[in-house]
ZADO-1210 file (C-alpha; in nm, 4 decimals, padded with zeros to 6 digits):
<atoms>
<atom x="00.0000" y="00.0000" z="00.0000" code="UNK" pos="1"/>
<atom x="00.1255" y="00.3512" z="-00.0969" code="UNK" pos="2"/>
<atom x="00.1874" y="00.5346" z="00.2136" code="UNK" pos="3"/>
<atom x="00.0419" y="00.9208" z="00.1308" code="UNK" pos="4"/>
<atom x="00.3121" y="01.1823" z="00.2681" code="UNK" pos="5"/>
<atom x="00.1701" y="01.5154" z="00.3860" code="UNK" pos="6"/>
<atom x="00.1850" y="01.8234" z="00.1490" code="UNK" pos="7"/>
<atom x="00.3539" y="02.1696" z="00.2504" code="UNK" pos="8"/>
<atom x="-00.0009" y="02.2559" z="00.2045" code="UNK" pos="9"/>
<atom x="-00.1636" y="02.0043" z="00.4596" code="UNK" pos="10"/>
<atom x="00.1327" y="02.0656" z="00.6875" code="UNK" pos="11"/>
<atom x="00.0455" y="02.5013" z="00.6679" code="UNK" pos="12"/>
<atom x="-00.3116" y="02.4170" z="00.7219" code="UNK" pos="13"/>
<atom x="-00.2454" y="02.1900" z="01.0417" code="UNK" pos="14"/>
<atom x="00.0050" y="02.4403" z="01.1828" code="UNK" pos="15"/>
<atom x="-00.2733" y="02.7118" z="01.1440" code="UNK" pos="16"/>
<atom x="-00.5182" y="02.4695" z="01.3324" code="UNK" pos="17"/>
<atom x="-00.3107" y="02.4263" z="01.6023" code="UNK" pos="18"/>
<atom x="-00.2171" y="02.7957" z="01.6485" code="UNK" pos="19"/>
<atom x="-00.6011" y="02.8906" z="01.5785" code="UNK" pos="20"/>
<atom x="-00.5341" y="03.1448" z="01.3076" code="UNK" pos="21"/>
<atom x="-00.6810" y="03.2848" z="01.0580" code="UNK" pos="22"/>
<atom x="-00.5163" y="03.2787" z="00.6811" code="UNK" pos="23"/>
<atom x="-00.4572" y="03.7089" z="00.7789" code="UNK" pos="24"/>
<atom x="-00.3585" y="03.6014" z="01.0768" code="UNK" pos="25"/>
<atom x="-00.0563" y="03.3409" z="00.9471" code="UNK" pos="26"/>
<atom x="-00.0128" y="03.6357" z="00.6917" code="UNK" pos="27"/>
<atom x="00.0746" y="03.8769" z="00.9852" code="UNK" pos="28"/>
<atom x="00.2975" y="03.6847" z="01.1433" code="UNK" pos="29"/>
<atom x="00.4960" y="03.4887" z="00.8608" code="UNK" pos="30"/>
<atom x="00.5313" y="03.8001" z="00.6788" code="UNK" pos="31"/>
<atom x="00.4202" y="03.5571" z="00.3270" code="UNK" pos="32"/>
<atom x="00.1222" y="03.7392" z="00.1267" code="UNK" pos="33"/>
<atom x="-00.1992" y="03.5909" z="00.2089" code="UNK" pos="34"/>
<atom x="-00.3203" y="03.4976" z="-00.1376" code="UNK" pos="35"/>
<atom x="00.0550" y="03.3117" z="-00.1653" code="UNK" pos="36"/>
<atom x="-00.0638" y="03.1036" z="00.1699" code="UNK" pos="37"/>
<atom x="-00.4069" y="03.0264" z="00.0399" code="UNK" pos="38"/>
<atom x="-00.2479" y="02.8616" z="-00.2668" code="UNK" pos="39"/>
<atom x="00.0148" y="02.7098" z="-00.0846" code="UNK" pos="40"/>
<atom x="-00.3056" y="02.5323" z="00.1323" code="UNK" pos="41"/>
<atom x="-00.4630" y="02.3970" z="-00.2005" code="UNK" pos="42"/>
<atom x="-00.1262" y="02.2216" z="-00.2950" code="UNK" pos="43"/>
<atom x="-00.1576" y="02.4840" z="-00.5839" code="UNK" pos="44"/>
<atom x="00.1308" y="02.6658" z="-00.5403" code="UNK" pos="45"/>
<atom x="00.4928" y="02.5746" z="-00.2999" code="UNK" pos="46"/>
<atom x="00.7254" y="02.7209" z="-00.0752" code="UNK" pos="47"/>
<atom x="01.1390" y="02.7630" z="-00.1738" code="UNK" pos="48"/>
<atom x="01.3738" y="02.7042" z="00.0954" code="UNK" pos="49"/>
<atom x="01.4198" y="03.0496" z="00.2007" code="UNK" pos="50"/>
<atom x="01.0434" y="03.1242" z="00.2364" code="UNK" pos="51"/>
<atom x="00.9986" y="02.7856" z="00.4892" code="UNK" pos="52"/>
<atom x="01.2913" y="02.9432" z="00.6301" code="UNK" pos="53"/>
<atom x="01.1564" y="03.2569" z="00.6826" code="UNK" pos="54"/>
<atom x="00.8282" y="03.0992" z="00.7973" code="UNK" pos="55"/>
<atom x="01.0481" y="02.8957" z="01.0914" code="UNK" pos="56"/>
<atom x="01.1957" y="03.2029" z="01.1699" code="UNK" pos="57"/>
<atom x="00.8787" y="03.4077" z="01.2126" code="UNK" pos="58"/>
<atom x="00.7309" y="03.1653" z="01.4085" code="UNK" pos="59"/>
<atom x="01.0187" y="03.0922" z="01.6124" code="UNK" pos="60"/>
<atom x="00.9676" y="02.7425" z="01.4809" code="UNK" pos="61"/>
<atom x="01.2611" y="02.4745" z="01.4546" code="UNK" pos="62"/>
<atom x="01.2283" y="02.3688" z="01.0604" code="UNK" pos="63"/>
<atom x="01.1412" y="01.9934" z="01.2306" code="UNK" pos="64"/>
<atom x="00.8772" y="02.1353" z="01.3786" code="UNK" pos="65"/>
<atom x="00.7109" y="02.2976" z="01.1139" code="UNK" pos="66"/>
<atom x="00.6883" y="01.9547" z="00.9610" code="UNK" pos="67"/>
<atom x="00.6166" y="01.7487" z="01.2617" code="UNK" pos="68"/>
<atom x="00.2338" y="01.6402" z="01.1951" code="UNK" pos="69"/>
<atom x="00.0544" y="01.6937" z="01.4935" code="UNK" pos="70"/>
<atom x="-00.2204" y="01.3690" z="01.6040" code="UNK" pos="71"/>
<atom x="-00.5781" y="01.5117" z="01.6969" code="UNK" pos="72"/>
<atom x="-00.8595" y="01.3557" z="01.8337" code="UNK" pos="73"/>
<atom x="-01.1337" y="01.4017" z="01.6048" code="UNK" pos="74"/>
<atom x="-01.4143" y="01.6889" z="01.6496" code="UNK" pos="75"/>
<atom x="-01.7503" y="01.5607" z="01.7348" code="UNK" pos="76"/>
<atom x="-02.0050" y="01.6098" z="01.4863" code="UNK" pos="77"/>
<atom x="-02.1716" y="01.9733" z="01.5067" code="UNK" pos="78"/>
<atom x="-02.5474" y="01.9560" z="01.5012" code="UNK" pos="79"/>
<atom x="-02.8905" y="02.1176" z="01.5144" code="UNK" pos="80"/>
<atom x="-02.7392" y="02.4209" z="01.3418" code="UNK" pos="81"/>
<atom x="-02.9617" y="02.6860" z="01.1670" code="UNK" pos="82"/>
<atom x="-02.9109" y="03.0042" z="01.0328" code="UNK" pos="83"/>
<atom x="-03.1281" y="03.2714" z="00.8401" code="UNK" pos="84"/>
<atom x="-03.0238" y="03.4329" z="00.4936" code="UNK" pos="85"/>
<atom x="-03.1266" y="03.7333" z="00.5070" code="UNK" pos="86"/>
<atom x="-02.9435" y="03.9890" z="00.2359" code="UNK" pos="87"/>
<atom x="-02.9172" y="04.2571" z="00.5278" code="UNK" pos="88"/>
<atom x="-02.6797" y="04.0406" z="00.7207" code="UNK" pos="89"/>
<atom x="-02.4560" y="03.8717" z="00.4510" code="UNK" pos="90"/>
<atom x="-02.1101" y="03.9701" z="00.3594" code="UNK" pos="91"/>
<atom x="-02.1144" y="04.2174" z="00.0536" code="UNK" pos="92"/>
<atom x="-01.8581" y="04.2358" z="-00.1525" code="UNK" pos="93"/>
<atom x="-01.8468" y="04.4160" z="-00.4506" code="UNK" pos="94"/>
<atom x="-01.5719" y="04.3682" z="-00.8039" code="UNK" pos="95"/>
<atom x="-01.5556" y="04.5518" z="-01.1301" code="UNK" pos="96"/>
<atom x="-01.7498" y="04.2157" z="-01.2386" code="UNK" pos="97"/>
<atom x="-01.9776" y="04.1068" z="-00.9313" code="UNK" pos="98"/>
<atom x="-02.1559" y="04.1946" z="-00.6354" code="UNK" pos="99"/>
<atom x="-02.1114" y="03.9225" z="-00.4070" code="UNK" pos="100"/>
<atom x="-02.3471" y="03.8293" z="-00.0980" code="UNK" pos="101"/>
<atom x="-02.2396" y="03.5602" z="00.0942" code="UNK" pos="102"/>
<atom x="-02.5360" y="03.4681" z="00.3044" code="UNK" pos="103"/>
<atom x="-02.5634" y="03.2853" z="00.6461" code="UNK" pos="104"/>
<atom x="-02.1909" y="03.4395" z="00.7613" code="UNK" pos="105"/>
<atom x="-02.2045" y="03.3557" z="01.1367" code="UNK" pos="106"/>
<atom x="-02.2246" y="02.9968" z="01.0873" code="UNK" pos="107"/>
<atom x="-01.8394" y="02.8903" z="01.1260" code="UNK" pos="108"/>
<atom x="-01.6597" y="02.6011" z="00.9862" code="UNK" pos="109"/>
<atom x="-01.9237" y="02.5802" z="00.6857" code="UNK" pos="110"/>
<atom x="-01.8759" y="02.3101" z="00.4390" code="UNK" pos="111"/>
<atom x="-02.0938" y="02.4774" z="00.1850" code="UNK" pos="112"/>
<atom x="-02.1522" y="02.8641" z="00.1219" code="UNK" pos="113"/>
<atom x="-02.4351" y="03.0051" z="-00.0332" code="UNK" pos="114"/>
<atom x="-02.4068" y="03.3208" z="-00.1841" code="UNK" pos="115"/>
<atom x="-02.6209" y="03.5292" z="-00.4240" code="UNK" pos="116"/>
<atom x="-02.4110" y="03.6800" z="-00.7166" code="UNK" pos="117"/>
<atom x="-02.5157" y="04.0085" z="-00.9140" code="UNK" pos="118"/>
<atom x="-02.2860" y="04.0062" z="-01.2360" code="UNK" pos="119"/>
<atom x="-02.2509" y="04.2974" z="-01.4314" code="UNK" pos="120"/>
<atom x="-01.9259" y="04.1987" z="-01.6832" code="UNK" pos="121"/>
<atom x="-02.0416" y="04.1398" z="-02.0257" code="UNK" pos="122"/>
<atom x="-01.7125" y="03.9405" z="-02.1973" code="UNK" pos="123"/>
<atom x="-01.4499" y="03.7210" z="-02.0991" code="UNK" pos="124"/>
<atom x="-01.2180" y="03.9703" z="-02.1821" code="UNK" pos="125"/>
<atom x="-01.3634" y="04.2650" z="-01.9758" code="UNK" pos="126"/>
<atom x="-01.3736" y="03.9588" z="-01.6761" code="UNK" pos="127"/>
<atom x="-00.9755" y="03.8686" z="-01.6895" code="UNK" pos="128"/>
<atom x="-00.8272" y="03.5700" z="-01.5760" code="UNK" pos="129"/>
<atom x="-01.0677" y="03.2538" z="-01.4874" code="UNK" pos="130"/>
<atom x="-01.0942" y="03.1715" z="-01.1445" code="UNK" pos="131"/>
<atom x="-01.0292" y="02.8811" z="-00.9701" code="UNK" pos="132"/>
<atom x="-01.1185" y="02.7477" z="-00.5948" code="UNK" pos="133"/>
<atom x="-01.1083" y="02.3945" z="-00.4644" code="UNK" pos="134"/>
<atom x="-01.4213" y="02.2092" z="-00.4070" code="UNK" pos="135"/>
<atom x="-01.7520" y="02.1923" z="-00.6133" code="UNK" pos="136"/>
<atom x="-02.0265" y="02.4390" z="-00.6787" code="UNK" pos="137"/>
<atom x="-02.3575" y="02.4875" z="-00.8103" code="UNK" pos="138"/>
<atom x="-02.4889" y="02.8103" z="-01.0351" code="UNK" pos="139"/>
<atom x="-02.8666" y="02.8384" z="-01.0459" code="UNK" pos="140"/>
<atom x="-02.9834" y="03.1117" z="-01.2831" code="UNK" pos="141"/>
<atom x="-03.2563" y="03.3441" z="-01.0999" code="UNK" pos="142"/>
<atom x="-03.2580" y="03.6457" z="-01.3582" code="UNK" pos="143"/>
<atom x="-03.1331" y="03.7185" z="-01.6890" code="UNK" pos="144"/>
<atom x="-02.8888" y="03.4876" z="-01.9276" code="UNK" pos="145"/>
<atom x="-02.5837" y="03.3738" z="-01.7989" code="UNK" pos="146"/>
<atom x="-02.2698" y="03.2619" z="-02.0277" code="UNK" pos="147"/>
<atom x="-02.0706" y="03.0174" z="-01.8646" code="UNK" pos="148"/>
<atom x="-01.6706" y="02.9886" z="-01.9603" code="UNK" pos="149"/>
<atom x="-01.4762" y="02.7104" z="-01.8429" code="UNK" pos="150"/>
<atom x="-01.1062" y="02.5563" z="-01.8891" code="UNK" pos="151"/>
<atom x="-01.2134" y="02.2665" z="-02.0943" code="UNK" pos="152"/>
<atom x="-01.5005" y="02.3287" z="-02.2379" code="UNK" pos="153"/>
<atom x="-01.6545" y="02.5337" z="-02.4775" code="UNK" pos="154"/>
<atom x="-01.8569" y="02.8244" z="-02.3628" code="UNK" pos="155"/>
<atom x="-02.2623" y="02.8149" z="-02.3219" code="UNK" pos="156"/>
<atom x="-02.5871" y="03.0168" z="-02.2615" code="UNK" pos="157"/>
<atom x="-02.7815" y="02.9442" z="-01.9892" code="UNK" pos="158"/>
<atom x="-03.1169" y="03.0639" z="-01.9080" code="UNK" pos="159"/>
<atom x="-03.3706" y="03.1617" z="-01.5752" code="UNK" pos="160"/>
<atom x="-03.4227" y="02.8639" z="-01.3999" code="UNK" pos="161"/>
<atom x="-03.1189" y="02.6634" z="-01.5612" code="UNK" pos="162"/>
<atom x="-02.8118" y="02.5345" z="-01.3661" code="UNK" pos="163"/>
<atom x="-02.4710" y="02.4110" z="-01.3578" code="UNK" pos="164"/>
<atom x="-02.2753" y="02.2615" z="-01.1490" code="UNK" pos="165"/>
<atom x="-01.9323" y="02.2381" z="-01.2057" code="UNK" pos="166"/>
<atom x="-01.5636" y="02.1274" z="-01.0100" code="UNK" pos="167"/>
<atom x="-01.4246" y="02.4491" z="-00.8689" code="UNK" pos="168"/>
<atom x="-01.0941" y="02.3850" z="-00.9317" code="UNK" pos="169"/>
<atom x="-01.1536" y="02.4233" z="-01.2921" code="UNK" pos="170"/>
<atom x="-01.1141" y="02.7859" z="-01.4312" code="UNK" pos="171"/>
<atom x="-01.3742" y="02.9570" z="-01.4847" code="UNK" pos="172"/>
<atom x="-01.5766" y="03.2867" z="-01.5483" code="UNK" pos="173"/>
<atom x="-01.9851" y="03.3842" z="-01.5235" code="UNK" pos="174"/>
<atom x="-02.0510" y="03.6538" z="-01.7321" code="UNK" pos="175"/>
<atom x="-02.4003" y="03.8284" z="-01.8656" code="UNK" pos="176"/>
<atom x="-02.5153" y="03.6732" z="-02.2226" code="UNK" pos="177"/>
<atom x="-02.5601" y="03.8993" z="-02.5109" code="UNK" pos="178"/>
<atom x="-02.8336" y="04.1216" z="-02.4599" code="UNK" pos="179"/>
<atom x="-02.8809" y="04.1305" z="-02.1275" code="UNK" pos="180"/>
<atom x="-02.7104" y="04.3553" z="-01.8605" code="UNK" pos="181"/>
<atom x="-02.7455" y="04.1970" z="-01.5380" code="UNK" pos="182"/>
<atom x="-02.7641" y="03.8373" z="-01.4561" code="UNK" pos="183"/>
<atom x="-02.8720" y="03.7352" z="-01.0970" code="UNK" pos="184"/>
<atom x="-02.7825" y="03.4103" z="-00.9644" code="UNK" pos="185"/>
<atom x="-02.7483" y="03.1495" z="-00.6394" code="UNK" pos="186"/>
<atom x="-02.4723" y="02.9860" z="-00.6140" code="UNK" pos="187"/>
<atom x="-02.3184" y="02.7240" z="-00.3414" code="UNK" pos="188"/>
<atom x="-01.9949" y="02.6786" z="-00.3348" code="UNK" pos="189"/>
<atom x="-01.8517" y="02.3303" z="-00.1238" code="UNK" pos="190"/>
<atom x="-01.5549" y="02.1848" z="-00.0160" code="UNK" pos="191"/>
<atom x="-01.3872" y="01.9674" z="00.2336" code="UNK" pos="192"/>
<atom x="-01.2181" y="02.2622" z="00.3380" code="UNK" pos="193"/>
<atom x="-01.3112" y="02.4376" z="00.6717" code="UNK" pos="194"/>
<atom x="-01.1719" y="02.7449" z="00.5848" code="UNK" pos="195"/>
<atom x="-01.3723" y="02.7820" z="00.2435" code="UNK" pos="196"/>
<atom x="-01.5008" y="03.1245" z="00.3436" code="UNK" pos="197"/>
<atom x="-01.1653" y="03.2589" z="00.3555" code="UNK" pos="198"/>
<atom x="-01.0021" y="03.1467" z="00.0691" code="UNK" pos="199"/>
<atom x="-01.3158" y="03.2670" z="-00.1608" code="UNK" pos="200"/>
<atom x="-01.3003" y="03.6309" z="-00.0013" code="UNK" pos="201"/>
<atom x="-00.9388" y="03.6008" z="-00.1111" code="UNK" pos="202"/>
<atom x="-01.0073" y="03.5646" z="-00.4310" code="UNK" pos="203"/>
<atom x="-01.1409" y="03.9029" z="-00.4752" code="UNK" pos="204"/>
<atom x="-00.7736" y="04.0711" z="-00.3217" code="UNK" pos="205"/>
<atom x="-00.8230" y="04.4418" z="-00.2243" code="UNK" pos="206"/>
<atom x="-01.1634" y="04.4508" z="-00.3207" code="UNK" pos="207"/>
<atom x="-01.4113" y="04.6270" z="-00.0551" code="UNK" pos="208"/>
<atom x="-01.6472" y="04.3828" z="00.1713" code="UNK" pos="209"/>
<atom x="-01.9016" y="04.4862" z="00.3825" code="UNK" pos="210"/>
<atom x="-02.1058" y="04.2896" z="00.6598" code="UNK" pos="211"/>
<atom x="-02.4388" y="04.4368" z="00.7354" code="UNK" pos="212"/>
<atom x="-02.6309" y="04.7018" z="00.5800" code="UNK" pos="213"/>
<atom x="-02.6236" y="04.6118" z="00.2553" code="UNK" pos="214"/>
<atom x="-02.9285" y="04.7086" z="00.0440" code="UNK" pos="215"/>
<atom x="-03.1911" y="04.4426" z="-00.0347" code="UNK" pos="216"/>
<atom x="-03.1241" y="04.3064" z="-00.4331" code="UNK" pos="217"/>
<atom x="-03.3862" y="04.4610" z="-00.6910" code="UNK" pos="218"/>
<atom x="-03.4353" y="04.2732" z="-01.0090" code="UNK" pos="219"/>
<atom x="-03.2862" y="04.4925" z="-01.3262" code="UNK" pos="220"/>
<atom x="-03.5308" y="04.7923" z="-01.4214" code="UNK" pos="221"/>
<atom x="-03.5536" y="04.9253" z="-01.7521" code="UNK" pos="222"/>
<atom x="-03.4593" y="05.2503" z="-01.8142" code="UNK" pos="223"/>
<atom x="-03.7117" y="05.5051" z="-01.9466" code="UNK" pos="224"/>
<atom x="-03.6918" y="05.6404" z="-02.2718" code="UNK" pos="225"/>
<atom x="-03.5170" y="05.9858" z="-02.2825" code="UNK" pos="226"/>
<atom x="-03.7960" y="06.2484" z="-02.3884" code="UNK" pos="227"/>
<atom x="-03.6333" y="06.5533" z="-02.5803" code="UNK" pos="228"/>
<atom x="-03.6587" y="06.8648" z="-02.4006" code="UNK" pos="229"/>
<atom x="-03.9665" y="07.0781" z="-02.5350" code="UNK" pos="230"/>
<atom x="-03.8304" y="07.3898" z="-02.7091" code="UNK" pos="231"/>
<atom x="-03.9975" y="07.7115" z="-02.5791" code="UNK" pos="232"/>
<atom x="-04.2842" y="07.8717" z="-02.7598" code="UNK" pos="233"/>
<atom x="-04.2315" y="08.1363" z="-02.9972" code="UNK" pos="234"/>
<atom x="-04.4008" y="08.4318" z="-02.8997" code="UNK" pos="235"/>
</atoms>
């Protein structure tokens, strides 16, 4: 049997567990970019020498123990939890491309996240680079068409009520179909990964996010023909 060795990824993640930080937190204190750790998690991206060194040395960590695997006693099972979406209380956040509301945010350690999506980009070129997460998700279409762009496969039109569901780790892009300006849509993103929440809001770097407040959504309204002015009467 094939004995599977722990990742610089796993190992990161466990560390953080045991410390009980955040991925700003580890940021802080390793002095290694957050969006650099977050991809170093998904066994996307890894560490030279001198940044584990660095790491050791920020931590005050001996190299062997940054790498010693630590044994825990598994968690037991959280139950009978419930939470409310309302739009008021999720976590806005809003892109050249999106408004993002992640709904339900004072659950903790969430395995799925719902979160209702405005999108306002209207090609793949004006939306950039495809994204890419780990974990699954599903796209339901509540308003408008939706064209969906993904790494393998060619691109596609969906419309209201029509869904995909797709493997996050896969690039790709939602963007409004021709002819229409908005598209509204649920999504629910899921992964194995407690700390889900975090790496999506990293996704969107520097970008503003709000909790609270945020204004209910409105379906698209069309805008009212412009009526020339009236030129005043001769007398």
């Amino acid at each position: 049997m094939t004995v599977q060795h722990p990742t610089i990824g796993g190992l990161l993640r466990s560390l953080r567990a045991r410390k009980g930080w955040t991925l700003k937190q580890m940021s802080e204190h390793s002095g290694i970019p957050l969006s650099t750790l977050s991809k170093v998690e998904h066994d996307r991206l890894t560490l030279t020498y001198d940044k584990l060194l660095q790491l050791s040395q920020r931590l005050q960590l001996r190299m062997s123990e940054l790498f010693a695997e630590q044994d825990e006693a598994p968690e037991p099972p959280v139950t009978a939890r419930r939470s409310i979406g309302r739009i008021e209380d999720a976590i806005r956040v809003t892109t050249p491309n999106y408004d993002y509301y992640y709904l339900c945010p004072e659950l903790r350690r969430k395995r799925m996240i719902p979160v209702l999506t405005r999108v306002r980009a209207k090609s793949i070129e004006a939306f950039g680079e495809l994204v890419r997460h780990s974990g699954e998700e599903y796209i339901h279409v509540l308003e408008g068409r939706m064209e969906v762009h993904t790494e393998f496969y060619d691109p596609m039109v969906l419309e209201t009520g029509e869904s995909v569901y797709i493997d996050s780790n896969m690039g790709h892009a939602y963007i409004a179909a021709e002819g229409c300006d908005e598209v509204l849509l649920l999504g629910v993103c899921s992964s194995a990964d407690e700390q889900l929440m975090e790496s999506l809001l990293t996704l969107h770097g520097d970008e503003h996010a709000v909790q609270g407040k945020t204004t209910r959504l409105k379906a698209p309204v069309a805008k009212p023909a412009r009526r020339a002015a009236k030129k005043p009467a001769k007398k």
